[in-house]
C-alpha positions in Angstrom: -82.0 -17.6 -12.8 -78.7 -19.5 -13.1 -76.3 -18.2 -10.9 -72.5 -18.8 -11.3 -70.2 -18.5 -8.2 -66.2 -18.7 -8.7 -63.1 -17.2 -9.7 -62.1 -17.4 -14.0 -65.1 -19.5 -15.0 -67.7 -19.5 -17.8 -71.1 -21.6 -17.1 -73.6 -21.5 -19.9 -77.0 -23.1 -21.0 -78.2 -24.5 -23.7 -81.5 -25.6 -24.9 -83.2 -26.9 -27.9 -82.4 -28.5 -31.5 -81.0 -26.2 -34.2 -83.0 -25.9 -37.3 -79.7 -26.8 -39.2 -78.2 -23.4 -38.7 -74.4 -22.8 -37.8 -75.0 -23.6 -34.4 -76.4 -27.2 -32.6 -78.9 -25.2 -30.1 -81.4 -22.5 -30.7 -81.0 -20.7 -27.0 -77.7 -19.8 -25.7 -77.2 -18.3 -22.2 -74.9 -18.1 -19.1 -72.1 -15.4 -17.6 -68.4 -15.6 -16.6 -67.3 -14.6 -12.7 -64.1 -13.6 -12.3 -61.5 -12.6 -9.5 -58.5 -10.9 -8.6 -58.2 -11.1 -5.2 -60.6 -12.1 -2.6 -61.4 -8.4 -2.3 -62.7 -7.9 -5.8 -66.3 -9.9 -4.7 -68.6 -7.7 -2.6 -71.4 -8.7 -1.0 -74.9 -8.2 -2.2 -73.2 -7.6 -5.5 -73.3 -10.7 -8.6 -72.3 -8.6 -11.3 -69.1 -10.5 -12.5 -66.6 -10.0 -9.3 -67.3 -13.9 -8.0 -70.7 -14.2 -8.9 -72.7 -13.6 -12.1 -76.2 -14.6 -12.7 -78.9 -14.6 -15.8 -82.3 -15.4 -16.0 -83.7 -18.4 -17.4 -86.8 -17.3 -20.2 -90.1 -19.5 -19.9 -90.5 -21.7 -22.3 -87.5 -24.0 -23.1 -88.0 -27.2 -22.8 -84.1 -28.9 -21.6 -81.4 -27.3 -20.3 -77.1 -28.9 -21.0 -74.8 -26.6 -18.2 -71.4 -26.4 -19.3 -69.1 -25.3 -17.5 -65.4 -23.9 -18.8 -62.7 -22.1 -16.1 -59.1 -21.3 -17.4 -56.1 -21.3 -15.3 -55.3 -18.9 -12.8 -52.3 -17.2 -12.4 -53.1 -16.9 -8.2 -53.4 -19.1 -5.6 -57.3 -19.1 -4.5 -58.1 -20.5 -0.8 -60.9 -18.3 -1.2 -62.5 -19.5 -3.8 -61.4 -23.1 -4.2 -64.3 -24.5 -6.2 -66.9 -22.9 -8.9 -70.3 -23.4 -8.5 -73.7 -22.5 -10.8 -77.2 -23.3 -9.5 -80.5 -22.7 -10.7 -82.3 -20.4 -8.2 -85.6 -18.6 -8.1 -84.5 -14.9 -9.0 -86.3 -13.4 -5.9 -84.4 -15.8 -3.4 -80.7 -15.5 -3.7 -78.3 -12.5 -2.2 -74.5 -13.4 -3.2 -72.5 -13.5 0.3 -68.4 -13.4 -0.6 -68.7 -16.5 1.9 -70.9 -18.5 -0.7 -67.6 -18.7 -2.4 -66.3 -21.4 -0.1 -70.1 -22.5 -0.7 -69.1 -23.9 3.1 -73.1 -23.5 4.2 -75.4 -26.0 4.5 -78.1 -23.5 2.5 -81.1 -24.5 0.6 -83.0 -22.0 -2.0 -86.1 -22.8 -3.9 -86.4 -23.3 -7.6 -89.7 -23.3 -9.4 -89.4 -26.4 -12.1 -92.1 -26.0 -14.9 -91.9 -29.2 -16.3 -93.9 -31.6 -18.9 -94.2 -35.3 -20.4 -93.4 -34.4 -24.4 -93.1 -37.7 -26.5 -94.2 -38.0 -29.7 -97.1 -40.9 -28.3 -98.4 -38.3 -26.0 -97.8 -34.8 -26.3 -100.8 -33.6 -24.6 -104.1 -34.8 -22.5 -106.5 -37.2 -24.3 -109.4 -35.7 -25.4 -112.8 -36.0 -23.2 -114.1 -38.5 -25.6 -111.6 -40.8 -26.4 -111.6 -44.2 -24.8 -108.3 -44.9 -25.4 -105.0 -43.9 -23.6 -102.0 -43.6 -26.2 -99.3 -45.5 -26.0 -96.8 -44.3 -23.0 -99.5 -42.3 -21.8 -98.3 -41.5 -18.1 -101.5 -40.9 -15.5 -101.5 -44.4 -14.9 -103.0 -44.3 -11.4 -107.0 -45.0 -11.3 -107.3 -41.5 -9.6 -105.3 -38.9 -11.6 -106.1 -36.3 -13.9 -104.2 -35.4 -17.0 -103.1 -31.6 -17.3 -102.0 -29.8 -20.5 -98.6 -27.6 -19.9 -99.1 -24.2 -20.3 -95.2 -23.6 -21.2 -94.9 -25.2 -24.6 -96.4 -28.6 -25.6 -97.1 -31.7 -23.3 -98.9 -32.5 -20.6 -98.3 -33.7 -16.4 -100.2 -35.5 -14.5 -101.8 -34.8 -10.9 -103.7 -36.9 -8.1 -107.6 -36.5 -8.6 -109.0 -34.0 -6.0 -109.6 -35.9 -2.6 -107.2 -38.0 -3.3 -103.2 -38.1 -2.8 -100.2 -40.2 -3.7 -98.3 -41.0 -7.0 -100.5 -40.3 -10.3 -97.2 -42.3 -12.3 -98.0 -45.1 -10.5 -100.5 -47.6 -11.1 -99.8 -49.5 -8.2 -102.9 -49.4 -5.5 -100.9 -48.7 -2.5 -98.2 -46.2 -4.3 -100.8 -44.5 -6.7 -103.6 -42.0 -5.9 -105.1 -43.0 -2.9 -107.8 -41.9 -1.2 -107.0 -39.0 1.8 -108.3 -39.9 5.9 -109.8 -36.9 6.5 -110.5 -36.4 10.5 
């Protein structure tokens, strides 16, 4: 999900060419936190009082964050800074502290990514001898793998073997595991 932590600002997402309607994207996204006072956010709550959140759908292929805060008519030593993160949905409680974003904190976020180019939009077949042009499992022992969120394909180190499969280079490429 992409979360959005601050006082009076807007954070939205964007993905994907327009088909030459009135607007440039085709997916359109994001929330607006807001305060009054440093009393209006509650913890455990991201609803819109400091913290807002949305979830992010499968199957988009970029993501452009924009971010757009007006002024305030307050001071805010609470809340000096706005924030938005992407976040696994099942992994992030808004704390009114987050506001001052002041802890060292790490979350995960799952990242379904793919190589999409118009050389190489998915795995060679079994048959063909020949790699297309920019094709990216470069290292002697990977293995092509065809996304399963939209066209493309990613690459992955053959099994028994570990490293780099971007890489063609020996010692930075797949390479062999010591197993004991």
């Amino acid at each position: 999900m992409l979360v959005v932590l601050g006082c009076n600002t807007m954070v939205y997402t964007k993905n994907g060419d327009s088909d030459g309607g009135p607007y440039p994207y085709l997916y359109y996204t994001g929330c607006i936190a807001y305060c009054n006072d440093s009393r209006s956010a509650q913890d455990g709550r991201c609803a819109g009082a400091g913290c807002c959140h949305v979830d992010i759908p499968g199957g988009l292929t970029d993501n452009v964050v924009t971010f757009y805060s007006w002024t305030r008519g307050f001071q805010v030593d609470f809340s000096p800074c706005d924030y938005s993160f992407l976040v696994d949905k099942d992994q992030y409680e808004f704390r009114r502290t987050d506001l001052r974003m002041e802890q060292n904190r790490t979350m995960p976020v799952w990242l379904d990514w793919a190589i999409r180019d118009g050389n190489a939009s998915s795995c060679p077949t079994p048959d063909s001898h020949k790699k297309p042009p920019g094709y990216a499992c470069v290292s002697a022992n990977s293995q092509c793998v065809n996304s399963t969120n939209g066209p493309g394909y990613y690459c992955k180190c053959s099994s028994g073997y570990e490293g780099n499969p971007y890489d063609d280079d020996p010692e930075k490429g797949c390479k062999g595991m010591i197993i004991y």
